[in-house]
C-alpha positions as CSV (number, residue, x, y, z in Angstrom):
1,X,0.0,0.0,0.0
2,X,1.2,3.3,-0.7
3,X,1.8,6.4,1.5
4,X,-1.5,8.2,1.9
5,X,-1.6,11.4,0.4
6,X,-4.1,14.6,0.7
7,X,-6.2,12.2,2.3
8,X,-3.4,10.9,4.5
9,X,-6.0,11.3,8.1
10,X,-8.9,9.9,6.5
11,X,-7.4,6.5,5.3
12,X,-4.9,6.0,8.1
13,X,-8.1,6.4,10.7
14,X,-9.9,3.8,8.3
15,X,-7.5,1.3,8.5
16,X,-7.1,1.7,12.4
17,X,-10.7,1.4,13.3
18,X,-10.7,-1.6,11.5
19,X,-7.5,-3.3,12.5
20,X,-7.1,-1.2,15.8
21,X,-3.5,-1.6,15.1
22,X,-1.2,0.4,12.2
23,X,2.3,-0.2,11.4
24,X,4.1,2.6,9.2
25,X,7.0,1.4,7.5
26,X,9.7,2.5,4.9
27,X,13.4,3.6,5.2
28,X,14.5,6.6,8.0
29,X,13.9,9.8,7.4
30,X,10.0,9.8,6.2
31,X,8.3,11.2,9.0
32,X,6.5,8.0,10.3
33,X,7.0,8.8,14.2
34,X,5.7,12.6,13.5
35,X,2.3,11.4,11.7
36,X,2.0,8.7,14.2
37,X,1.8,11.7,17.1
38,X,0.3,14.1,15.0
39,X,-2.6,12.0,13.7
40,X,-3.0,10.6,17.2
41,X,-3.7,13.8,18.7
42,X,-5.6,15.1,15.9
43,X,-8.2,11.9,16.3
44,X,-8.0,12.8,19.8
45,X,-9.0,16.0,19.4
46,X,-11.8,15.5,16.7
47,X,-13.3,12.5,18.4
48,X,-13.3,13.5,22.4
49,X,-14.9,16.8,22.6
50,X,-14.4,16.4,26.7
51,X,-11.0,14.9,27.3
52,X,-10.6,12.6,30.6
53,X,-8.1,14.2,32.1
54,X,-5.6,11.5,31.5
55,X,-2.8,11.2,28.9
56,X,-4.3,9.8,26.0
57,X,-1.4,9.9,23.1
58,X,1.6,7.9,24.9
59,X,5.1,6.9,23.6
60,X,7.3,4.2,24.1
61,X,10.5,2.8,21.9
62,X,11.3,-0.7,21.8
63,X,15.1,-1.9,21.7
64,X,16.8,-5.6,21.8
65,X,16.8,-5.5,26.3
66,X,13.2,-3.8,26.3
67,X,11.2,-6.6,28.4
68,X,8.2,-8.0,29.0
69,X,8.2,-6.3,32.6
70,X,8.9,-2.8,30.6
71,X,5.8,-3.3,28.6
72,X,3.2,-5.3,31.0
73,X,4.2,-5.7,34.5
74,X,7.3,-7.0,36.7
75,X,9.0,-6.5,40.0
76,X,11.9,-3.5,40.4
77,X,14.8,-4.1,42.5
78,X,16.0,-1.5,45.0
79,X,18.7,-1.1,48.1
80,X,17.1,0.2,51.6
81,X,18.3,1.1,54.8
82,X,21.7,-0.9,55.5
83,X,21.5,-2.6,52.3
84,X,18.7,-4.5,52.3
85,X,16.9,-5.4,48.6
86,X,13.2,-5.1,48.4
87,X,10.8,-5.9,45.4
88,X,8.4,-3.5,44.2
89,X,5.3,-4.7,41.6
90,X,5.1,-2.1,38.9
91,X,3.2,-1.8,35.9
92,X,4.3,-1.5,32.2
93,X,3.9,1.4,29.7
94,X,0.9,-0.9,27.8
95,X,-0.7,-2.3,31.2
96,X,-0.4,1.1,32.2
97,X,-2.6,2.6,29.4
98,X,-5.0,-0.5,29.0
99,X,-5.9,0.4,32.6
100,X,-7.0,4.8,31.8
101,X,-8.5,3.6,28.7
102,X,-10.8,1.0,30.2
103,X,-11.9,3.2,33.1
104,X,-12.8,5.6,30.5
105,X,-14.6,2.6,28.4
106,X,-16.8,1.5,31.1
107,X,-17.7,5.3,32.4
108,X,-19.0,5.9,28.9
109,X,-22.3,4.8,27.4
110,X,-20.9,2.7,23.8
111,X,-17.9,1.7,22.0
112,X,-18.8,5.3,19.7
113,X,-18.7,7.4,23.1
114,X,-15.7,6.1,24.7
115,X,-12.2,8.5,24.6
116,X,-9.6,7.0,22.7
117,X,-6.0,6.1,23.8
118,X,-3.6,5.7,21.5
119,X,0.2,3.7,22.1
120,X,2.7,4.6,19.9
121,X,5.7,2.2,19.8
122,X,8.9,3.4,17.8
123,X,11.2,1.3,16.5
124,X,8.5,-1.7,17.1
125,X,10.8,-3.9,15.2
126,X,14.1,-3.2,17.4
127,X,12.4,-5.4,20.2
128,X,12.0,-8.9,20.9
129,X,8.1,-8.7,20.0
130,X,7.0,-12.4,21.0
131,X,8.6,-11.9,24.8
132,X,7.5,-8.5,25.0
133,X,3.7,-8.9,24.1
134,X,3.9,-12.2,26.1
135,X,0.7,-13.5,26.3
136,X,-1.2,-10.2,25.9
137,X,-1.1,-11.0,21.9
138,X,-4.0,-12.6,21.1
139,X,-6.0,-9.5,23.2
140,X,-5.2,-7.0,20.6
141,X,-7.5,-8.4,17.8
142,X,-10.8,-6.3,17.5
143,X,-12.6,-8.8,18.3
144,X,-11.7,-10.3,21.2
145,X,-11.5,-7.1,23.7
146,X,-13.6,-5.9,26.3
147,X,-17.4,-6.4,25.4
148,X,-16.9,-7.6,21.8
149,X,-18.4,-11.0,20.7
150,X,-15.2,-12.9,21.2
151,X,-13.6,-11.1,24.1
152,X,-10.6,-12.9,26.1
153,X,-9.1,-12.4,28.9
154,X,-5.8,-13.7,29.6
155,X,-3.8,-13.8,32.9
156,X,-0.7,-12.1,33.3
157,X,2.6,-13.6,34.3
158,X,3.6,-12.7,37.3
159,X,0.5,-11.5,39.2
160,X,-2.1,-13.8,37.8
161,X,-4.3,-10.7,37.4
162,X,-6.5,-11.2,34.6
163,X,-5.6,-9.0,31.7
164,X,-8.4,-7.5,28.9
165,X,-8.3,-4.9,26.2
166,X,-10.8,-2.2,25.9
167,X,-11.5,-1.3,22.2
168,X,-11.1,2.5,22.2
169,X,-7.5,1.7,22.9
170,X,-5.3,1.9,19.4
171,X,-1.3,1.2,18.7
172,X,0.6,2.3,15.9
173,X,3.8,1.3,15.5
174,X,6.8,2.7,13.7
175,X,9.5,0.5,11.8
176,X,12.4,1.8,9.7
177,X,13.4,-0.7,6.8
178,X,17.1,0.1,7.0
179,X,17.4,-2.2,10.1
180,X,18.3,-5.4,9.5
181,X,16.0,-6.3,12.6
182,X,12.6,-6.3,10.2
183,X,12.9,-9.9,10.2
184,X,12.0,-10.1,14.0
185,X,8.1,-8.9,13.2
186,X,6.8,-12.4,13.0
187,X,3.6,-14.2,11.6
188,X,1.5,-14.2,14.8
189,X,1.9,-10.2,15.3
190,X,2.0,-9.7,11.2
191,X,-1.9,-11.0,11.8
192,X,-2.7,-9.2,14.2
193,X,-1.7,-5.4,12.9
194,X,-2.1,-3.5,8.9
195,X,1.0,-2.3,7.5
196,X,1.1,1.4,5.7
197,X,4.1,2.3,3.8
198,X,6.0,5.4,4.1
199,X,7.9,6.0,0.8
200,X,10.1,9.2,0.1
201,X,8.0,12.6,-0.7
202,X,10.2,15.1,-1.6
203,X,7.5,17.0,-2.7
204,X,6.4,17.4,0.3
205,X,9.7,19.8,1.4
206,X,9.0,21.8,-2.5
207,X,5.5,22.2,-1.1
208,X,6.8,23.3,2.2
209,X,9.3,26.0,0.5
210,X,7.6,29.2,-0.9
211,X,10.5,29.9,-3.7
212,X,10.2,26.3,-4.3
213,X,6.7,26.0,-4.6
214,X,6.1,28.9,-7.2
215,X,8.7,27.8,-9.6
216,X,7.7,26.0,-12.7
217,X,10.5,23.6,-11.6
218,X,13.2,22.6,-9.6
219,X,15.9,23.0,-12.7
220,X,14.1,26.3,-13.5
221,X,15.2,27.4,-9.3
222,X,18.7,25.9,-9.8
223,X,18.9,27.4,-13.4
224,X,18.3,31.2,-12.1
225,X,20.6,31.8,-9.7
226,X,18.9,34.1,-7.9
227,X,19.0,32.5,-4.5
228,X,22.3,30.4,-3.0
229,X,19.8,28.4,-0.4
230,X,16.7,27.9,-2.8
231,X,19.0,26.8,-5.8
232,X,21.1,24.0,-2.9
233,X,18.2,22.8,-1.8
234,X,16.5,22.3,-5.1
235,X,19.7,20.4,-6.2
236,X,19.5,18.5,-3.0
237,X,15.9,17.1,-3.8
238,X,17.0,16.3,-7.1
239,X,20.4,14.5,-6.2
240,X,18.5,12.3,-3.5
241,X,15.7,11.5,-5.8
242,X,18.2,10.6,-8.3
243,X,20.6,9.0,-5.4
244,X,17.5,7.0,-4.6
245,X,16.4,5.2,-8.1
246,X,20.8,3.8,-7.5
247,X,20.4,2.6,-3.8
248,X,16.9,0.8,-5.6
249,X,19.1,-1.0,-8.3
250,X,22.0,-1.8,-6.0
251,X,21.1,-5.6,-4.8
252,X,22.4,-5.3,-1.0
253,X,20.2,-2.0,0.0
254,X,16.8,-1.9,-2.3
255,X,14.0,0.4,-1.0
256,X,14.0,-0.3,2.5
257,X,17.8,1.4,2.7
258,X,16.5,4.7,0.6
259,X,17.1,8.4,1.9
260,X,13.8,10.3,3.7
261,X,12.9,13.7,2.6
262,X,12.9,14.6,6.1
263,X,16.6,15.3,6.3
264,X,15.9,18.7,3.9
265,X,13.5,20.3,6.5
266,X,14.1,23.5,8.6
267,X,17.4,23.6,6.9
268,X,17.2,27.4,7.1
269,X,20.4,28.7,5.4
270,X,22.9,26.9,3.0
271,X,25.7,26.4,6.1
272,X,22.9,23.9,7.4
273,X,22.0,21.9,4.0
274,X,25.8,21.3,3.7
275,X,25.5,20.4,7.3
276,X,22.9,17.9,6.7
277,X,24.8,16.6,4.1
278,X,28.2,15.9,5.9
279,X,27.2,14.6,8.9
280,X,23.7,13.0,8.8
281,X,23.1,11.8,5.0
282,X,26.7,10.8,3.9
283,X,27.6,9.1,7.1
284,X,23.9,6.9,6.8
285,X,25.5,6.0,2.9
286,X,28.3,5.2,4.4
287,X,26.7,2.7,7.5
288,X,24.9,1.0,4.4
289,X,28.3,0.0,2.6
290,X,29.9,-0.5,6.4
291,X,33.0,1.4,5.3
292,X,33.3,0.2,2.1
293,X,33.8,3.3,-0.1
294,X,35.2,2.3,-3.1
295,X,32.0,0.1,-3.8
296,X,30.1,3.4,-2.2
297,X,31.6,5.7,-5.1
298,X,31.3,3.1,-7.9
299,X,27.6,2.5,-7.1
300,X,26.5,5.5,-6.3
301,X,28.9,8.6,-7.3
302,X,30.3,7.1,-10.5
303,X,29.0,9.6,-12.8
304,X,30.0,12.7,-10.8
305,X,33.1,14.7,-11.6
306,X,33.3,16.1,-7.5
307,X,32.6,13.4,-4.9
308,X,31.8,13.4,-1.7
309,X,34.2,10.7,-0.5
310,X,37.8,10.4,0.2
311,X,38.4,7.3,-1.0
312,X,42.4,7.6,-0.3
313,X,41.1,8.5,3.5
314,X,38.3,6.2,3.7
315,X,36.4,8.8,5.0
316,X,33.4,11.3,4.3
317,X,35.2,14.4,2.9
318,X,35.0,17.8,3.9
319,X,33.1,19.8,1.6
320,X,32.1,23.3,0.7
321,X,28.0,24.6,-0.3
322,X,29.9,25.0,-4.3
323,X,31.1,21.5,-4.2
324,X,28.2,20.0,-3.0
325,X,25.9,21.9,-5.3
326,X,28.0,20.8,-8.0
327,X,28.0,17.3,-7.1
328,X,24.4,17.2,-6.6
329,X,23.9,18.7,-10.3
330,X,26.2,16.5,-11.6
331,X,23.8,13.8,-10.2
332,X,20.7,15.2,-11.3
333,X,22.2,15.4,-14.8
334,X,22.5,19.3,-15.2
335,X,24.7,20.8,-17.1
336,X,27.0,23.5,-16.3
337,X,25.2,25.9,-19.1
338,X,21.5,24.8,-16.7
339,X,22.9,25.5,-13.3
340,X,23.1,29.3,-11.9
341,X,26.1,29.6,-10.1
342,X,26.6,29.8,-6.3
343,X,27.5,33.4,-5.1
């Protein structure tokens, strides 16, 4: 499924009222944690004219020692008095919020009535999914929470205590491509959530740009000259789009290891697109080719005359706004009659 556009709200609530659990995926840098929050609170907001008074948007990010007692329940260890250990019960972030939304479940009338809670896991494919959801995964299917035809309740692990799901509770979880750790998401929580891809938009950073936006074209703002940060940043668009359709056609990386357009916003002068450049996009290139630089040039920068590697170093180089810009044209196939020069 693609990315949804104009509509981007309207289908991403569709699928979550069905499912009650969303999964945005795609390679970093494509603003999956940001519409996960923002759509979360803008359901919130257009749904609960009267809000409880309890945090209904929370966060949590899962990573390979993130446990079962981080995400439902466990004991804490802790030193008192002259050393002595004692063992405190505490709840996880999910048994924490299955507990606000379901006391403001059952104050309401109906499912339509009740406030809606929303859990947003990051990096849901960073954690060891079966030993974190424990038992709990079955509960999340629509049908089988609190007062729906199938419901279940399941005990938890270490308390016994029995353990439902109310249905105005909803997760959406946020994976990034580029980590090797996609392969952890198995079949039984593959079932159990929908799974909405989060491709590049770069035009969504030329939309966002107001000398962007009212040029006939990007070539047309780098052919001009008439403005050092509008003319970079329209090369930079182009050079990723083009860097992009390589990393596709290279057999180790593919799409899931393509650049995000969210590395180009609030880039507010040229000092920070070269910035961006030299120590957030080239050093990701260079993670994906794990130091490898001549097969980095050859793939990628072949058909360049400056690169953006020291090869003899093994290193990202150090480079100024003119090189880059020339680099990026020189990617993006413009010639040196097309491009307006840097002042």
């Amino acid at each position: 499924m693609n990315r949804p556009g104009a509509n981007a709200h309207k289908e991403i609530r569709t699928q979550l009222e069905a499912k009650k659990q969303l999964v945005f995926h795609d390679p970093p840098g494509t603003g999956k944690t940001y519409t996960a929050r923002r759509f979360a609170n803008w359901y919130r907001a257009t749904t609960d004219e009267t809000a409880v008074g309890t945090k209904q948007v929370r966060t949590v990010s899962f990573y390979p020692s993130f446990a079962y007692e981080d995400f439902l329940e466990g004991f804490t260890a802790s030193v008192e008095g002259e050393g002595q250990v004692s063992y405190d019960y505490k709840k996880g972030a999910f048994a924490s919020i299955v507990d606000d939304a379901t006391t403001a479940y059952e104050a309401t009338a109906d499912d339509e009535t009740a406030p809606p809670f929303f859990l947003v896991i990051d990096e849901i494919n960073r954690g060891n999914l079966a030993q974190i959801f424990g038992e709990t995964i079955t509960l999340l299917e629509a049908d089988k929470r609190i007062g729906q035809p199938n419901q279940v309740t399941a005990q938890l692990a270490h308390s016994g205590d029995p353990f439902t799901v109310p249905p105005n509770l909803y997760v959406i979880g946020t994976m990034n491509t580029a980590d090797e750790s996609i392969a952890l998401i198995d079949t039984a929580l593959r079932r159990r959530f929908r799974f909405l891809a989060f491709p590049p938009q770069f035009e969504t950073v030329a939309e966002s740009e107001s000398r962007l936006q009212d040029a006939t074209s990007l070539e047309a703002v780098i052919d001009d000259g008439e403005d050092d940060r509008a003319q970079l940043l329209a090369a930079s668009i182009l050079g990723l789009q083009k860097l992009n359709k390589k990393i596709m056609g290279v057999r180790q990386l593919g799409k899931g290891k393509r650049l995000g357009h969210t590395y180009l916003f609030d880039c507010e002068d040229v000092d920070a697109i070269v910035n961006t450049w030299q120590y957030e996009i080239m050093p990701q290139l260079e993670e994906y080719y794990f130091g490898q630089f001549d097969a980095l040039q050859d793939d990628l920068f072949n058909d360049v005359d400056q690169s953006l590697l020291d090869t003899d170093q093994q290193t990202v180089a150090e480079f100024s706004a003119q090189e880059l810009y020339d680099c990026l044209c020189d990617l993006a196939e413009i010639s040196d009659s097309d491009r307006g020069a840097l002042s």
